[in-house]
Structure formats: C-alpha cells, structure tokens
N, C-alpha and C positions, 0 to 999 in steps of 0.2 A: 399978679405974677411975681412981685418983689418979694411979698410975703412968703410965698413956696418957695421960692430959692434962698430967701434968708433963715428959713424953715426947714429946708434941705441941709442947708450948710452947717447949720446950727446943732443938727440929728449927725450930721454925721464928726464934728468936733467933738461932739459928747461921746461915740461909739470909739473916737480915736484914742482919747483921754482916759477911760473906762479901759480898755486894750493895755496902755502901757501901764496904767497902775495895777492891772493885775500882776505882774513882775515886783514878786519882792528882793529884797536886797540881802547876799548872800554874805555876811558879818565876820566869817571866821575861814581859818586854812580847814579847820577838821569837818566845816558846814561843806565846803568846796569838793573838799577831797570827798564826801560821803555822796554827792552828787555825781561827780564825774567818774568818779571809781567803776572799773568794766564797760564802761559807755564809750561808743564814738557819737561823735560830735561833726551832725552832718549839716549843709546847707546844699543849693544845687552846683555839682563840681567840684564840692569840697567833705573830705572825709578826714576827720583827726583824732587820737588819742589823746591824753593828757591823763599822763600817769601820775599816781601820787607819789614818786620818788623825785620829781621835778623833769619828766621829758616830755618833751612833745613830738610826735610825730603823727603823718599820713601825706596826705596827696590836695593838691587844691590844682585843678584844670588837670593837666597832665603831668604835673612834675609833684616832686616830691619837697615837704616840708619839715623841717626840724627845729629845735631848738630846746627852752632849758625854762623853767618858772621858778618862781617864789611870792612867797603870801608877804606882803608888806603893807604896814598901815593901813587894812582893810581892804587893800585892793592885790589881785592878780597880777604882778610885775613879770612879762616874759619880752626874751630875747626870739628872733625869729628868722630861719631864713626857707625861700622860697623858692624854689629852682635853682638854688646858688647863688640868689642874690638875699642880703642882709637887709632884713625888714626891718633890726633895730630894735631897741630896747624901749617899751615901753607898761606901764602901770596902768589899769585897768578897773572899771568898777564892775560888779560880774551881778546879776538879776538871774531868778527864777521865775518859772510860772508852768509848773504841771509839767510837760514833755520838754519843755524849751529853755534854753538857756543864752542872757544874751550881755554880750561883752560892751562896754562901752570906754573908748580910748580915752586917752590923756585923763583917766584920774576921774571918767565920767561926764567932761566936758565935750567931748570929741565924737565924733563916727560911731554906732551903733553897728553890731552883726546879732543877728539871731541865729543858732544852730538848734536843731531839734537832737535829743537826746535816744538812741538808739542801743 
C-alpha cells in the first residue's frame, strides 16, 4: 500500500511540475503588449483589460478595477485599485502557456493568478 501511495504522489508531483513548466517567460514590453493586445483577461469573477497605452481596467466580483502599468526590468510594474480601495504598487513576472497567462507577485517570488486569455 505505501508503494501506491508514494507511487501516486510521485505521478502526480511530476503532472504538477510538467503543468507549470509549460508556462514560458514573457521577456519584453513588445512580447507583453503583443499577447495582451484585444484580450480580456478572465478568471472566475474577474474580467480585465490591459491596454498597451498603460491602463488597466474591468470588474473583479462586482466592483470595478483600475489602474496604470509599466514594463520595468523585465517585469510587469502596475498600480491597482479595487472597489476604491488601493491594491498598491507592485512588479510582477508575467508567464505564458497557449490561452493562459499568469502573473506572479513581488518580482516572481510571491502569489501566483492564472487568467485565460479571451
């Protein structure tokens, strides 16, 4: 029985590992902008724009979102607020993978979101 479950666990470490490397890393403002360009950017309860002039808007649960980007040292730096409240300024590492696109806080270190591209 230990076997199958270290055997199980082991299958599915490799299906998880295998998952996020398929997410490559998206290098440039013109690589960004040529992804995001016309796309919303959905998860569940969350719909957004990101324009390549530097804005962000749409809706996340029922209020409405704004703010402002810029491409800096390879990462996605945006400002954010959220119903009215200020999410704050933060730098981002941004991944690809086929329909998906997914933001990773603080420089890459931090919180994960996946949005599918639309």
């Amino acid at each position: 029985m230990m076997k199958v479950t270290m055997a199980t666990c082991a299958a599915f470490l490799a299906l998880s590992t295998a998952a996020y490397a398929d997410f490559q890393p998206v290098k440039s403002q013109a690589d960004f902008v040529s992804v995001v360009t016309g796309k919303k950017l959905t998860r569940p309860l969350v719909e957004l724009r990101v324009s390549a002039n530097g804005a962000i808007s749409g809706t996340g649960a029922v209020w409405d979102v704004s703010g402002s980007w810029t491409w800096k040292d390879g990462f996605f730096c945006r400002t954010l607020e959220w119903g009215g409240d200020d999410l704050g300024y933060n730098c981002q590492e941004v991944e690809i993978n086929g329909g998906k696109i997914r933001f990773t806080s603080d420089k890459g270190t931090g919180d994960s979101a996946d949005f599918t591209l639309r």
